[in-house]
C-alpha positions in Angstrom: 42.1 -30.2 54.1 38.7 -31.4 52.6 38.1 -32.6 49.4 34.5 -31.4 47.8 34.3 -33.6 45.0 31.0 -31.9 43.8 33.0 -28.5 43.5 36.1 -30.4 41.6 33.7 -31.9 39.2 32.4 -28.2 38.8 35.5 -27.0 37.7 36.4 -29.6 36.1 33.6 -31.4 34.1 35.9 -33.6 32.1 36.5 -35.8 34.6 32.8 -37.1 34.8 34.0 -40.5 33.9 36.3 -41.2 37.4 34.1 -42.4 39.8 34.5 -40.4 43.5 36.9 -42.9 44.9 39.3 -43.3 42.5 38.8 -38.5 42.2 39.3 -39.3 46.2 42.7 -41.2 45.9 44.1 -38.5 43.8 43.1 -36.1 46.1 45.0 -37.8 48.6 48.4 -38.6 46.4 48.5 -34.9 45.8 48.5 -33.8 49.2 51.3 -36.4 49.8 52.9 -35.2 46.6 52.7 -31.3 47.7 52.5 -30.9 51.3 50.0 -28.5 50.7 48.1 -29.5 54.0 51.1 -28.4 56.3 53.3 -26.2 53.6 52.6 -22.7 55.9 54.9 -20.8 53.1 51.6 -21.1 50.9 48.4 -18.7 52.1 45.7 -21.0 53.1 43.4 -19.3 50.4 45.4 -20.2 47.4 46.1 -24.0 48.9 42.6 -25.2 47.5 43.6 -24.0 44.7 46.8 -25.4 44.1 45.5 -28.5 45.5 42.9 -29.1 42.8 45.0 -27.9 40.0 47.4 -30.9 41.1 44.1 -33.6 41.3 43.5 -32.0 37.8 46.8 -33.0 36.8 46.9 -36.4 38.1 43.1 -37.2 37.1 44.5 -35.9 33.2 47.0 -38.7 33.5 45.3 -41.4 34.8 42.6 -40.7 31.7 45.0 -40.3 29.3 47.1 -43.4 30.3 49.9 -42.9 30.1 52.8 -40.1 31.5 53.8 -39.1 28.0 53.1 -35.9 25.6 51.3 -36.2 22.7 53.5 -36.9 19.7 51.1 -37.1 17.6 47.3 -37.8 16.8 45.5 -39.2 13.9 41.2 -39.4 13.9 40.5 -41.8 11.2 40.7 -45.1 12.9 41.8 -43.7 15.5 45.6 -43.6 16.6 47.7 -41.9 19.2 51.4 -41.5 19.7 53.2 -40.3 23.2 56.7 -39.2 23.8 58.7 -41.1 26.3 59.0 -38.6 29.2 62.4 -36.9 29.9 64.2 -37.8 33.0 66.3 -34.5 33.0 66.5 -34.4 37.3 63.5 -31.8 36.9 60.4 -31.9 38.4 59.2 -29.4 35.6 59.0 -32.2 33.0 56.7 -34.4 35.0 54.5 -30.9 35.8 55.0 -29.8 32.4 52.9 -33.3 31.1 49.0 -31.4 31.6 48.0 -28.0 31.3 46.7 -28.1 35.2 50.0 -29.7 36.1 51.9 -26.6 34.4 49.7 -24.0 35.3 50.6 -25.3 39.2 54.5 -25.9 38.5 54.4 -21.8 37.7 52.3 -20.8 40.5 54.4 -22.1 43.0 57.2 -21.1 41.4 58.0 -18.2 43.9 57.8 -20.4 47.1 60.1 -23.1 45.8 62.5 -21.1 45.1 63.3 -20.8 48.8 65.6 -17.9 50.4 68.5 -15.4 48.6 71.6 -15.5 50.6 74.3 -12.8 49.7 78.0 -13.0 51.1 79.7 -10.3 52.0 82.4 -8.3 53.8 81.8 -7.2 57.3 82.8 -3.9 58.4 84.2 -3.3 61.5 
């Protein structure tokens, strides 16, 4: 897979403040962190997709600094409180920290799930 940084910037203009290699290590991380580039159980029209959605989500952490939720905000003198992040087992939480990052956690929802497997009686 190829990164266009012109057409990520284009979707996503907040972002105008990374520069193209640090937009380019992301890119990178979240192939590592999805698989996306060899995950066949994904159509290879929605992988883009899912692929920037996860840059987003990474590039919305590295700008905000730090892996928290907003607690709380304050714009007079500026001040910003975080939530520690919950270490529940699920990778949900960590998804759960953007909107990009959430919006992917649901969409793949149905191909994580993996396979159904009923047991039963055999008949003779």
């Amino acid at each position: 897979m190829e990164f266009d940084i012109t057409k990520f910037r284009a979707i996503y203009p907040q972002f105008a403040n990374l520069t193209d290699e640090q937009l380019t290590f992301m890119a990178e991380n979240a192939l590592i962190i999805s698989g996306l580039d060899v995950d066949d159980r994904i159509p290879a029209d929605k992988r883009y997709n899912l692929w920037y959605m996860l840059i987003c989500h990474l590039a919305t952490l590295a700008d905000r600094g730090t892996a928290g939720a907003l607690a709380s905000a304050t714009e007079g003198s500026v001040s910003a409180s975080f939530q520690q992040m919950q270490q529940t087992g699920g990778d949900g939480d960590w998804y759960n920290l953007t909107p990009c990052g959430s919006a992917y956690w649901q969409i793949i929802k149905k191909y994580r799930l993996g396979g159904l497997w009923f047991k039963g009686r055999r008949s003779l």
